[in-house]
C-alpha positions in Angstrom: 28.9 -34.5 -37.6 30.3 -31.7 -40.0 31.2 -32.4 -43.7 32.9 -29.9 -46.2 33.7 -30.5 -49.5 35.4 -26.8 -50.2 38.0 -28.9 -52.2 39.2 -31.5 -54.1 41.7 -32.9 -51.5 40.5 -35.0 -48.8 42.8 -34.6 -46.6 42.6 -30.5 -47.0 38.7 -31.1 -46.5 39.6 -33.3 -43.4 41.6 -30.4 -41.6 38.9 -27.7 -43.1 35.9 -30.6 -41.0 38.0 -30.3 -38.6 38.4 -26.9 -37.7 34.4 -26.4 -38.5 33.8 -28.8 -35.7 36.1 -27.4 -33.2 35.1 -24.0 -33.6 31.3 -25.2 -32.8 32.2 -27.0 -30.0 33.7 -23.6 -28.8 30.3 -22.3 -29.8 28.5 -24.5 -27.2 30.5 -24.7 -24.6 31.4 -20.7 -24.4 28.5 -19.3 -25.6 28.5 -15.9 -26.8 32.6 -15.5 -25.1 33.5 -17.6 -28.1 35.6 -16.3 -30.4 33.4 -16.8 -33.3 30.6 -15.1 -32.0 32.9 -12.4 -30.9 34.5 -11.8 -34.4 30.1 -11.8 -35.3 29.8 -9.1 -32.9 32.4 -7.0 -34.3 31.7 -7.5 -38.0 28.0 -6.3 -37.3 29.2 -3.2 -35.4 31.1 -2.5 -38.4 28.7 -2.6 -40.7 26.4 -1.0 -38.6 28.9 2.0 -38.6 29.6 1.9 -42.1 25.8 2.4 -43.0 25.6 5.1 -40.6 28.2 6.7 -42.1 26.6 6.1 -45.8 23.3 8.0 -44.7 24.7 10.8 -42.8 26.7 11.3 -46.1 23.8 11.2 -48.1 21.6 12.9 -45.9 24.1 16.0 -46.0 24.7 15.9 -49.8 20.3 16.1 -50.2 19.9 18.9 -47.3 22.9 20.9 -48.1 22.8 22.7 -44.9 25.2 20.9 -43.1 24.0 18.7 -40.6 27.3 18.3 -39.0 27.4 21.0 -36.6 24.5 20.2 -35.0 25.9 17.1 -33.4 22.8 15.4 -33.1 23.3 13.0 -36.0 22.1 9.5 -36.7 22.9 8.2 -33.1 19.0 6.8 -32.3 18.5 5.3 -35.2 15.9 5.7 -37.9 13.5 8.0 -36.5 12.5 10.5 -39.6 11.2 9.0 -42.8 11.1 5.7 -41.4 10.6 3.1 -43.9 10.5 4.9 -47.4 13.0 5.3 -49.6 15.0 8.4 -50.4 16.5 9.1 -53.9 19.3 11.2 -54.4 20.3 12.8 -58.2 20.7 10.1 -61.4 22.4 7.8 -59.3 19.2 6.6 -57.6 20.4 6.2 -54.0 18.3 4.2 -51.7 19.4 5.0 -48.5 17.5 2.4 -46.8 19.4 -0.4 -48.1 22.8 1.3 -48.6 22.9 0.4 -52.2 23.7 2.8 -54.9 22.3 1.9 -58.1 23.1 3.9 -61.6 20.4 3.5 -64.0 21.3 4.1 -67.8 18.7 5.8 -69.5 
């Protein structure tokens, strides 16, 4: 049973139900071919990428000696300073998280 009130129509949330339940049935009867958890797949890669990206940047802006030559980079995953958090100038970057937080005062 699927429900979905995402408006004020009923007929709209009939057709939005609707497409909720035939994308689960996909879900169980495909597995991890579905398209949904395909489209999952993808948008984790992404984001994966884009916080790679964010700490090499970071990483390069603290050291200053430019880590890009090297070509070892950030490829197996978090291996120095695992699990404390790195701050970068008055912005107060926590590289851990990905967040960048300005602090006023």
């Amino acid at each position: 049973m699927v429900k979905s009130q995402a408006t004020r129509s009923q007929s709209q949330n009939y057709k939005i139900a609707r497409a909720i339940l035939a994308e689960k049935i996909e879900v169980l009867e495909k597995g991890d071919q579905s398209r949904a958890k395909l489209v999952e797949g993808r948008e984790r890669k992404k984001k994966a990428s884009k916080l790679k990206k964010a700490r090499r940047k970071y990483r390069k802006l603290e050291g200053g000696d430019g880590e890009e030559g090297r070509g070892g980079g950030d490829e197996g995953g978090e291996g120095e300073g695992e699990g404390e958090m790195q701050k970068s100038g008055e912005e107060g970057v926590e590289e851990e998280r990905g967040e960048v937080k300005k602090g006023g005062g």
